[in-house]
N, C-alpha and C positions, 0 to 999 in steps of 0.2 A: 911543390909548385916550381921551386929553383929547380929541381931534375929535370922537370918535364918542361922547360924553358931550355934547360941547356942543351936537351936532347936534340929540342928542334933545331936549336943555333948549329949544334954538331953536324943534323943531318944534310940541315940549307948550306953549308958553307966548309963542312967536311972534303975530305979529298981520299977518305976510305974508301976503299971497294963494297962496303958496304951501305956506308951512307949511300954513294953516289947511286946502288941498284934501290936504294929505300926511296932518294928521289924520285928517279924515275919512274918507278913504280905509282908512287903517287901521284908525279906529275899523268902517268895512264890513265891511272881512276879518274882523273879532274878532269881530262880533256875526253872521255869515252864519249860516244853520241851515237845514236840509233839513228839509219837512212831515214828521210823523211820521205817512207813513201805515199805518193799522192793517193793513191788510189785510196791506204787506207786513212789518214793524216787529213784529207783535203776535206772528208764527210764529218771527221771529228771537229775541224775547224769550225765546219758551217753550225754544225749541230750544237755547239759550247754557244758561238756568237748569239744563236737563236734564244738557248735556255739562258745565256746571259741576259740579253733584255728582254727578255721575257718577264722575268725576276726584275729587274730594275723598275720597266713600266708600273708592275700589279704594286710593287713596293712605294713607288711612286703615285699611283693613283689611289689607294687606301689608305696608307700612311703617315710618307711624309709631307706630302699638300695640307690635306684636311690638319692634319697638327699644325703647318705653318701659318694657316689664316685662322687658328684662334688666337694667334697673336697679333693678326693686323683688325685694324680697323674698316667696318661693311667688309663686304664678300669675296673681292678680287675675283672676280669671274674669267672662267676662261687661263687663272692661273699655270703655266707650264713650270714646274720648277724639277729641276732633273741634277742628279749627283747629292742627293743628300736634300738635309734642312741649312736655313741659314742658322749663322751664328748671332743672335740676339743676347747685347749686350745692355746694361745700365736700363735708368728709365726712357722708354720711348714710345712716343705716339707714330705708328706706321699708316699709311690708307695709301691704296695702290692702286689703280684702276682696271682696264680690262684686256685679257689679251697680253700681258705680260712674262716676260720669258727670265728666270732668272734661277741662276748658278748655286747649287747647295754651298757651296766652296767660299760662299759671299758671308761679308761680316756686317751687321748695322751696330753700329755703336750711338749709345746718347751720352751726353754729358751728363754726371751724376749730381755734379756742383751748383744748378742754376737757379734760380727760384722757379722756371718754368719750367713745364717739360716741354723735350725736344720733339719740334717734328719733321716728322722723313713724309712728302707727300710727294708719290710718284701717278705722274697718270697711264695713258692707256698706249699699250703696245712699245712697251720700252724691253728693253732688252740690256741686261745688267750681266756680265760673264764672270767667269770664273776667279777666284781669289782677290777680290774687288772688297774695299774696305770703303765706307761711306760712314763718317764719322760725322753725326748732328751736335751741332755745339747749340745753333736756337733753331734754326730752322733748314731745312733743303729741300728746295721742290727741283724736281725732275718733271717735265714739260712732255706731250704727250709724240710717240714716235725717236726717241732719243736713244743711242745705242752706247754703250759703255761699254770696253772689250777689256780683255784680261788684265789682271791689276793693276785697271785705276784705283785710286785713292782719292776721296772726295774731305778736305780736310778743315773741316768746320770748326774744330777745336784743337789744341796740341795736348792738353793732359795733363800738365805740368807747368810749373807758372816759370817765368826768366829767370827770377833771384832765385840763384844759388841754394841759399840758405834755406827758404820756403821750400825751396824745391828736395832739399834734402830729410826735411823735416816731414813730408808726402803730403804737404798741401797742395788744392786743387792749382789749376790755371785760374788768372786773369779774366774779368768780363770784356777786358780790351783785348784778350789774346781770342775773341772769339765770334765770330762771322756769320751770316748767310751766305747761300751758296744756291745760284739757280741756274738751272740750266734751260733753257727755253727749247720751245719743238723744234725739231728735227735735227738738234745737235749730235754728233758721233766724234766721241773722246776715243782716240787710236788706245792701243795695245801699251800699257805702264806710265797714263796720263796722270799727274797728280795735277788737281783742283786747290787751291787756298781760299779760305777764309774771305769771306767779302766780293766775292767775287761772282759776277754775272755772262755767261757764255752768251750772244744771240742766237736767233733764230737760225736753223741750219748751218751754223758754223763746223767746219771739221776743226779738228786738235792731232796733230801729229804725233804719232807714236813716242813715248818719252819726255812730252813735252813736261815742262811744269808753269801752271798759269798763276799769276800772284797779281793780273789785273784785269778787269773787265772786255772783252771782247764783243766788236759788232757783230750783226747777222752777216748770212752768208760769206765768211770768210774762208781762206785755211789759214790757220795759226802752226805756227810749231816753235820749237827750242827752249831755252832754258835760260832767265823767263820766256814764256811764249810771246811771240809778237804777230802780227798780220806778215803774210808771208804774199798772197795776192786775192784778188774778192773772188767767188764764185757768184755761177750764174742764179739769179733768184728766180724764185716762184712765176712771180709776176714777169719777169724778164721771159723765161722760158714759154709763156702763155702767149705771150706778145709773139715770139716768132713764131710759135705754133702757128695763130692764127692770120698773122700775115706769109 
C-alpha cells in the first residue's frame, strides 16, 4: 500500500519525463468527453426523463403511498407523496387530512419518553417539502392550507434533558423541555424555518426564510430573523373582501 501511495506522490509531483507523460496522460483519460450531439443526446434525454417518472409515479402510486397510510390514521385521501416514504420515527399518532402533498425526504419524529402518545394532526391541503423534520413532543396540529418549504424543523421536543450528567447518562428530556406547537390555516413557514416548542403561528402569517420562532406570533403577519419578530401585518381575508366589494 506504501508503494502504491508513493508511486502516486512520485507521479503527482515528480518532475521525470516519465511521471510528467503518466500525468498527462491521465489527466486525458479524465477530462476525455464525447460531442454532445443533439440530434442524438436530445431524444435520449427526453426518453430517460420520460422512463424516469414514469417509474417514480407507478412506484409511487402502488407502493410507497398505500405503505405510508398504514401508518397514519383514517385514509388521507387524495394523499400526494412523491420521493420516497417518510421517515417515521418513536411512538406516534399521525391523521392527516385531504389533498395533502408531502416530501419522501420528511422525518416525524415522536417522543418516546412521555406517558402519552404524541400527536401529529395535519389537516387538509398542506404541503410539507422536502428534508423537514417535525418533532412531536405532546402535540402538533398543522391547520388546514399551510405550506412548509424545505428544512423546516418543527421542534416540539429537544431529546435530551439540560443536566449534563442526565444528559450523559442518555436520559430522556424534561416534561418542561417540552411544547405544543400549532400552526393555524393558511400559515407559510419560508425555506430552513425552525418552529420551538410552545409556540403558536396565526392565521396566514408568513415566516421568513431562516427564521427561528421561540414566540407566539399573530395572524396575518410577515415575521422573520432570529428570534423572529413581526416585520409588518399583511392584508387579511376579511380586509381583501372588503375592498373587493367596495
Amino acid at each position: 500500500m506504501n508503494t502504491v501511495q508513493s508511486l502516486k506522490q512520485w507521479v503527482k509531483a515528480g518532475e521525470h519525463p516519465l511521471a510528467r507523460a503518466i500525468k498527462h496522460s491521465h489527466r486525458a483519460v479524465h477530462q476525455f468527453e464525447i460531442p454532445a450531439v443533439r440530434a442524438v443526446y436530445q431524444p435520449l434525454r427526453v426518453g430517460h426523463q420520460l422512463l424516469t417518472n414514469l417509474i417514480a409515479n407507478i412506484t409511487r402510486v402502488i407502493y410507497w403511498t398505500p405503505m405510508f397510510k398504514t401508518r397514519l390514521q383514517g385514509n388521507a385521501p387524495k394523499l400526494y407523496l412523491y420521493g420516497g416514504m417518510p421517515l417515521v420515527q418513536g411512538c406516534l399518532y399521525i391523521k392527516m387530512g385531504r389533498g395533502c402533498r408531502v416530501s419522501g425526504q420528511t422525518t416525524f419524529s415522536g417522543r418516546w419518553s412521555g406517558k402519552d402518545t404524541p400527536q401529529l394532526l395535519i389537516g387538509n391541503n398542506v404541503g410539507i417539502a422536502w428534508q423537514t423534520t417535525i418533532a412531536v413532543g405532546s402535540k402538533v396540529i398543522i391547520g388546514d392550507n399551510v405550506r412548509i418549504a424545505g428544512r423546516g424543523f418543527l421542534a416540539g421536543y429537544p431529546g435530551h434533558p439540560v443536566d449534563p450528567v442526565a444528559r450523559a447518562k442518555g436520559l430522556p428530556d424534561t416534561d418542561d423541555q417540552v411544547g405544543d406547537i400549532i400552526l393555524e390555516e393558511d400559515v407559510w413557514l419560508g425555506s430552513g424555518v425552525t418552529v420551538m416548542k410552545g409556540v403558536t403561528i396565526g392565521r396566514g402569517t408568513i415566516v421568513a426564510a431562516g427564521s427561528v420562532v421561540t414566540q407566539n406570533l399573530p395572524a396575518y403577519v410577515l415575521a422573520g430573523g432570529v428570534p423572529a419578530k413581526v416585520i409588518k401585518p399583511l392584508l387579511s381575508i376579511g380586509t381583501a373582501d372588503e375592498e373587493h366589494a367596495a
